[in-house]
N, CA, C and O of each residue as an XYZ file, in Angstrom:
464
protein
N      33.089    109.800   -134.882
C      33.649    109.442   -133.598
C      34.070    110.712   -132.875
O      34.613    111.638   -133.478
N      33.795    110.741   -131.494
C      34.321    111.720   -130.678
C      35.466    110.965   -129.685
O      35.780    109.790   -129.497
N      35.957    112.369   -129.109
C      36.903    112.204   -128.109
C      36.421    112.491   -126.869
O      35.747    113.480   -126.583
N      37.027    110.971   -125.586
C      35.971    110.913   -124.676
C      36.809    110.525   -123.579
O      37.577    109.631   -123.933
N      36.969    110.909   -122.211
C      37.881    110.687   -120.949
C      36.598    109.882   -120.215
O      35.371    109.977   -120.248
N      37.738    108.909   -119.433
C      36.843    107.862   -118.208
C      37.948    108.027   -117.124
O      39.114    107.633   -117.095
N      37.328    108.616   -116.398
C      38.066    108.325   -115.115
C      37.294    106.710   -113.851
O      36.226    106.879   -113.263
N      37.921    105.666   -113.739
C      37.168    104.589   -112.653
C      37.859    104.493   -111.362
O      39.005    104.068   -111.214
N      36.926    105.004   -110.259
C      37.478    103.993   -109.479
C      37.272    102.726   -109.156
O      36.245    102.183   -109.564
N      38.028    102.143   -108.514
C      38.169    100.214   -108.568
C      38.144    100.418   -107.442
O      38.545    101.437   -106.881
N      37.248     98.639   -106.528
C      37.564     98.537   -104.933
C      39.282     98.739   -104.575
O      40.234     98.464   -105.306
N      39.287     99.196   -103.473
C      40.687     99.192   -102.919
C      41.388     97.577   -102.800
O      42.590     97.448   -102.567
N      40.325     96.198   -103.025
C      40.538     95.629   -102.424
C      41.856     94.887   -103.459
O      42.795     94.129   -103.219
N      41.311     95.595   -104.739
C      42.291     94.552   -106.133
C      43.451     95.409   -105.544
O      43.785     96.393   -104.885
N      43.774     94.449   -106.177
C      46.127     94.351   -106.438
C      46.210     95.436   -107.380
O      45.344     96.300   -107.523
N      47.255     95.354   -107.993
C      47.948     96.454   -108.635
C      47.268     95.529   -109.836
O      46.468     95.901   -110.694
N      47.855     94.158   -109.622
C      48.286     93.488   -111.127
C      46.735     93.255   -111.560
O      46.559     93.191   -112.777
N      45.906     93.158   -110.963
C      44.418     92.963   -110.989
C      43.556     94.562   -111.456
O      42.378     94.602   -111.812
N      44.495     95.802   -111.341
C      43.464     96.968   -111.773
C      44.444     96.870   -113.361
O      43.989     97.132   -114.475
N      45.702     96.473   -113.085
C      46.403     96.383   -114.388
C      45.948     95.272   -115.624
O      46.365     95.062   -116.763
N      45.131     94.823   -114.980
C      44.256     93.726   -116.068
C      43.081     94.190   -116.571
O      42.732     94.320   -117.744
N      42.124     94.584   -114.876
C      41.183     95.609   -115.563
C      41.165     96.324   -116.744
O      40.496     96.184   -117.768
N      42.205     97.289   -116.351
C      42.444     98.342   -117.638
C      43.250     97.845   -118.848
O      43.603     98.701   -119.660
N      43.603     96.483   -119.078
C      43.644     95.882   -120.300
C      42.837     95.453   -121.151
O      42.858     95.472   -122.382
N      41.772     94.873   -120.059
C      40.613     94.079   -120.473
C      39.749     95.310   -121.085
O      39.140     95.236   -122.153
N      39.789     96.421   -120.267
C      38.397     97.095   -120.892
C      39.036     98.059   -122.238
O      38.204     98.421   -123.070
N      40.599     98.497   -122.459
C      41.069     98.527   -123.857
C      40.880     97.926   -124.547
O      40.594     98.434   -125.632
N      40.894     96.597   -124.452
C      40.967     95.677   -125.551
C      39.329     95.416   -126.243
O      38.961     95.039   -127.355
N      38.384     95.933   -124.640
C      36.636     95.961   -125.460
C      36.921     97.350   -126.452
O      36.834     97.445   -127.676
N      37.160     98.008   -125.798
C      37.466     99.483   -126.558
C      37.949     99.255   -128.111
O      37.358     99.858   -129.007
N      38.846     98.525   -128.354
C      39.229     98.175   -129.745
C      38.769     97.439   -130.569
O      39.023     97.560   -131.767
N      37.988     96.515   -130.073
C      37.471     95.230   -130.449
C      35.883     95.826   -130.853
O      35.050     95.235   -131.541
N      35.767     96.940   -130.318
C      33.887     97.596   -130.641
C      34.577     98.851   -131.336
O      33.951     99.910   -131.373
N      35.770     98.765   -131.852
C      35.774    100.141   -132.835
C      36.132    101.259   -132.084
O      35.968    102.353   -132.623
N      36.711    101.207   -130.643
C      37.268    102.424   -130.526
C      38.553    102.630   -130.529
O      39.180    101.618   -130.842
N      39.390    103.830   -130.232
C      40.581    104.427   -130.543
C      41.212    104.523   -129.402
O      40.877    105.569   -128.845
N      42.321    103.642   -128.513
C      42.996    104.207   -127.508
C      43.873    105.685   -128.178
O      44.531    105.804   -129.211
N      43.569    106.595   -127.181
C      44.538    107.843   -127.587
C      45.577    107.822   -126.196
O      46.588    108.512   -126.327
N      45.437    107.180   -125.032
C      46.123    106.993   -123.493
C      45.586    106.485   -122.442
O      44.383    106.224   -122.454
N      46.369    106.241   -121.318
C      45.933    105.280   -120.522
C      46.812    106.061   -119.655
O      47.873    106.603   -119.967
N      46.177    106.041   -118.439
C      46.966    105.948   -116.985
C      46.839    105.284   -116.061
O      45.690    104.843   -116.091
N      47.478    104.854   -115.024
C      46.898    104.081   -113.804
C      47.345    105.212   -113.123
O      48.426    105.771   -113.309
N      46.378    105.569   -112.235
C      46.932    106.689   -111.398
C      47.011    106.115   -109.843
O      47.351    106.893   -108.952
N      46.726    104.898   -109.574
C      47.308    104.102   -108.523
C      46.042    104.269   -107.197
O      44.911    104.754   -107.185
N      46.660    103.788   -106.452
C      45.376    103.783   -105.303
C      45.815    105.235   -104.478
O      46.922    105.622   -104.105
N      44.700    105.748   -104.382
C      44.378    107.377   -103.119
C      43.459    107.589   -102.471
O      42.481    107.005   -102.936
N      43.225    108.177   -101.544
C      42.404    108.567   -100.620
C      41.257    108.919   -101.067
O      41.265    110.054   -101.542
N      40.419    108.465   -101.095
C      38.854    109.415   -101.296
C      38.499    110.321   -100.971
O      38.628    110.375    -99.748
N      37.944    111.444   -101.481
C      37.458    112.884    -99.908
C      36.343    112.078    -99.637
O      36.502    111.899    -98.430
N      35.431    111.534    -99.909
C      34.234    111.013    -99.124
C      34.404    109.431    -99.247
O      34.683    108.784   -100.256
N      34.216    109.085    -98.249
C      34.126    107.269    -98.466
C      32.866    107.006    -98.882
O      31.858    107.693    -98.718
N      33.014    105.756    -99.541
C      32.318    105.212   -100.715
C      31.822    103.806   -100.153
O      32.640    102.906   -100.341
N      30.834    103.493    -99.604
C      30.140    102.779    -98.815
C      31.551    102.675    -97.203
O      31.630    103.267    -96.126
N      32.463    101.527    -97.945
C      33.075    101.593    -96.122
C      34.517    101.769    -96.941
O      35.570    102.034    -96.361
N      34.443    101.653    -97.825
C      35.839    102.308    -98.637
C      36.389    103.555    -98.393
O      35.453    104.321    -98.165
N      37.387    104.098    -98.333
C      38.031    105.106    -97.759
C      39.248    105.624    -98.766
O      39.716    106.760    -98.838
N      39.670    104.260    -99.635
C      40.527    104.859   -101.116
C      39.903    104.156   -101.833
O      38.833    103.609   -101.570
N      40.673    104.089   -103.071
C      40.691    103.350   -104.332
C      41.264    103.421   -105.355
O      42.082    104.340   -105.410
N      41.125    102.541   -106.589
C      42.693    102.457   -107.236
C      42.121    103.568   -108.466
O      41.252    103.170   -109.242
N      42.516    104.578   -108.551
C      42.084    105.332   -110.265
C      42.787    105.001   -110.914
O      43.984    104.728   -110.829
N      41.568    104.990   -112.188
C      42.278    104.887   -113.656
C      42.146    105.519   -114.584
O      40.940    105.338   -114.754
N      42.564    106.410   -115.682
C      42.032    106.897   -116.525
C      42.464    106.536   -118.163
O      43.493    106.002   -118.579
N      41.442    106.968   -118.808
C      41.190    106.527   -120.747
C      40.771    107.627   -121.107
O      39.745    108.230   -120.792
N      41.885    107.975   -122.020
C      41.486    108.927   -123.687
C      41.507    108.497   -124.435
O      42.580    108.169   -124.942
N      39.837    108.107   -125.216
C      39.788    107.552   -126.420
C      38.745    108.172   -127.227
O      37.967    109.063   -126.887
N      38.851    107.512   -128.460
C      37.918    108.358   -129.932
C      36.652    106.692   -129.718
O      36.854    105.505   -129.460
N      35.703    107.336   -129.938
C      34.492    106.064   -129.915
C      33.246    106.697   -130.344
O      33.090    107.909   -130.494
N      32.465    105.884   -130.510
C      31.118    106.791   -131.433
C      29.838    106.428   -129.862
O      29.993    105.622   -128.944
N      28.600    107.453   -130.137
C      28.605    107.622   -129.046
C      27.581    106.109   -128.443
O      27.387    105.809   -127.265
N      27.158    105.500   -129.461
C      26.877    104.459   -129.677
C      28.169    103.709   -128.208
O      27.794    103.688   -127.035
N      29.179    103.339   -128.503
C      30.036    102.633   -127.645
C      29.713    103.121   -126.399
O      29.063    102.478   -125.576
N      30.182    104.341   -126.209
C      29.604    104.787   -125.168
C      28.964    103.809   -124.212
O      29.466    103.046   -123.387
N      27.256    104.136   -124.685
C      26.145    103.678   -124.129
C      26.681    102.249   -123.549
O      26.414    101.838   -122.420
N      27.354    101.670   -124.357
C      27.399    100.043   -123.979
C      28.359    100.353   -123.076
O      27.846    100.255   -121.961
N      29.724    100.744   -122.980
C      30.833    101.242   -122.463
C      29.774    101.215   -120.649
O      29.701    100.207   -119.946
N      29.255    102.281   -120.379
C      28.781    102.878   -119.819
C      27.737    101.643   -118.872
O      27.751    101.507   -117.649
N      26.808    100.780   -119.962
C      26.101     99.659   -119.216
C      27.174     98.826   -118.516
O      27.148     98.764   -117.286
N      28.024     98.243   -119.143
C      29.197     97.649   -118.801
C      29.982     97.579   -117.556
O      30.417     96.695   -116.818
N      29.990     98.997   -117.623
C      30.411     99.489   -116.740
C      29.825     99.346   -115.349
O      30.549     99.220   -114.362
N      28.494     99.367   -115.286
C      26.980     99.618   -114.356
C      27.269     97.856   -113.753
O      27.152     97.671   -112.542
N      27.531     96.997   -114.403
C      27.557     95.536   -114.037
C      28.996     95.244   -113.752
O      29.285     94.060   -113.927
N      29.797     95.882   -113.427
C      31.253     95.449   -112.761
C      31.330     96.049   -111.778
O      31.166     97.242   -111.525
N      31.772     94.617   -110.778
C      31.267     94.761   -109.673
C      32.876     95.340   -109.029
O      32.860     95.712   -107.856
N      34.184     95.405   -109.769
C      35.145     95.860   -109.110
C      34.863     97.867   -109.432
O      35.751     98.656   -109.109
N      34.049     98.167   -109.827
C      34.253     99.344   -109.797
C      33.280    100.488   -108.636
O      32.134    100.168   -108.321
N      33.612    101.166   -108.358
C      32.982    101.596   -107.503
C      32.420    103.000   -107.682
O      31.372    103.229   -107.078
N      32.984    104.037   -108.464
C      32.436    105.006   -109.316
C      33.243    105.082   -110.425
O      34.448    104.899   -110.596
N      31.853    105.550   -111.516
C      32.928    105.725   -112.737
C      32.471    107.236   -113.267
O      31.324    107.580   -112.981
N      33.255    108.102   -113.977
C      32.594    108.828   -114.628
C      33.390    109.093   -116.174
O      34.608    108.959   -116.285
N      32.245    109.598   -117.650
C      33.043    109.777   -118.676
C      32.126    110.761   -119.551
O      30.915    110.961   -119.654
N      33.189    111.231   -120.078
C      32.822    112.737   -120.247
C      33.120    112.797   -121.763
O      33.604    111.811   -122.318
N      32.851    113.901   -122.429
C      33.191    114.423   -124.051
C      34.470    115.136   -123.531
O      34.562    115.937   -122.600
N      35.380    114.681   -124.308
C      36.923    115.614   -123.952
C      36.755    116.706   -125.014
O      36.481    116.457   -126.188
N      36.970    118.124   -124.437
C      37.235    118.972   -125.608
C      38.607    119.315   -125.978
O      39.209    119.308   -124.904
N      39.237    119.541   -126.688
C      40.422    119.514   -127.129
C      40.701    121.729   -127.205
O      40.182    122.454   -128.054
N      41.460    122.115   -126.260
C      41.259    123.411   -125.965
C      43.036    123.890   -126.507
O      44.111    123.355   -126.236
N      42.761    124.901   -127.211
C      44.484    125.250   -127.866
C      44.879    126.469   -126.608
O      44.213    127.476   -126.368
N      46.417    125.942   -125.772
C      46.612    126.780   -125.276
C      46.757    128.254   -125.357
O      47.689    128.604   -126.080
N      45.782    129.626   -124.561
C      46.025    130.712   -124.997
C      47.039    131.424   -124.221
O      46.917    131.359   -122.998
N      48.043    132.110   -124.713
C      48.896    133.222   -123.920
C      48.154    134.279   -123.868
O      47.626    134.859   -124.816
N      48.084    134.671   -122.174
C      47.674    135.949   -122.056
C      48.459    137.365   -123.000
O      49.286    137.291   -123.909
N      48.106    138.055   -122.649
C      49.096    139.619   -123.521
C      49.944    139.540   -121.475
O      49.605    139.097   -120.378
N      51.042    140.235   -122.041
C      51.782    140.724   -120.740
C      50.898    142.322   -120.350
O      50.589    143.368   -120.921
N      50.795    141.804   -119.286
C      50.342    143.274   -118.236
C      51.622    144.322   -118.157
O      52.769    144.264   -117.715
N      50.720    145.406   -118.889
C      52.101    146.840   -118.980
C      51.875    147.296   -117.574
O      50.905    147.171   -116.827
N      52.878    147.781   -117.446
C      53.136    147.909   -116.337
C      52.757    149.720   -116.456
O      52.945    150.486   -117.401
N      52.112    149.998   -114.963
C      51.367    151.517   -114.496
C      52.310    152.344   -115.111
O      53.517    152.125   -115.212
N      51.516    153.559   -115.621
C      51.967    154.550   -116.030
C      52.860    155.324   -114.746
O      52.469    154.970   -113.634
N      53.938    156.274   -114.744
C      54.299    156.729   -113.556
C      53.403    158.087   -112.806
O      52.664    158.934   -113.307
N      53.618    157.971   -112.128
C      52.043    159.569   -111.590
C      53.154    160.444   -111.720
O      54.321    160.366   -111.338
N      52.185    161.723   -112.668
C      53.011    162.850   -112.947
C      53.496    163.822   -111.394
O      52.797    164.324   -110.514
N      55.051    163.774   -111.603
C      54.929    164.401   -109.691
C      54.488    165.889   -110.003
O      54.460    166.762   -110.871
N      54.088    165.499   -108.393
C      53.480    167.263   -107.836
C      54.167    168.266   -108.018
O      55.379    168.176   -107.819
N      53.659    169.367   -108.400
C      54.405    170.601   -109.333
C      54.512    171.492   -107.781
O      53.464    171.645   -107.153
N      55.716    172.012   -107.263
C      56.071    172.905   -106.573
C      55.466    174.349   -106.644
O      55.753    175.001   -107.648
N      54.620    174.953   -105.648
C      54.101    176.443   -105.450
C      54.376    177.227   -104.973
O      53.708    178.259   -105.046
């Protein structure tokens, strides 16, 4: 199993309580076909930069989960036949360990000009 992010948008036209079902309903396929919720967000309805036939926002949602890539595929058809969504996209999450830069030393001082 890998680790895998979905970001959807939903028509603007659903409710809150209606994208909040959505994203129950499609956890609960997620578990029920063997995958791993790792998080969930509703990130609520926003503006689009480009409108999306005559749509102008929509409600995002996003999923971090473990699934084999098998789910996926179905995940993904599933997806292609719901008609509340309007783009979806999902990706391989890589899991990246934060690096600290080194601190920048600070300039040497310029040797002053020698008097003649």
């Amino acid at each position: 199993m890998a680790l895998y992010e979905t970001v959807a948008i939903l028509k603007p036209t659903l409710s809150d309580a209606e994208a909040a079902e959505w994203m129950e309903k499609t956890r609960a396929a997620l578990t029920k076909a063997g995958g791993e919720i790792i998080g969930h967000e509703v990130w609520g309805r926003r503006k689009l930069v480009h409108p999306i036939g005559k749509a102008r926002d929509g409600v995002y949602l996003y999923l971090k989960y473990n699934a084999a890539p098998s789910l996926i595929k179905k995940l993904s058809h599933d997806f292609s036949l719901d008609a509340a969504i309007m783009r979806q996209v999902t990706m391989l999450a890589v899991e990246r360990a934060l690096q600290e830069k080194p601190a920048k030393a600070a300039p040497a001082a310029a040797p002053a000009p020698s008097a003649s």
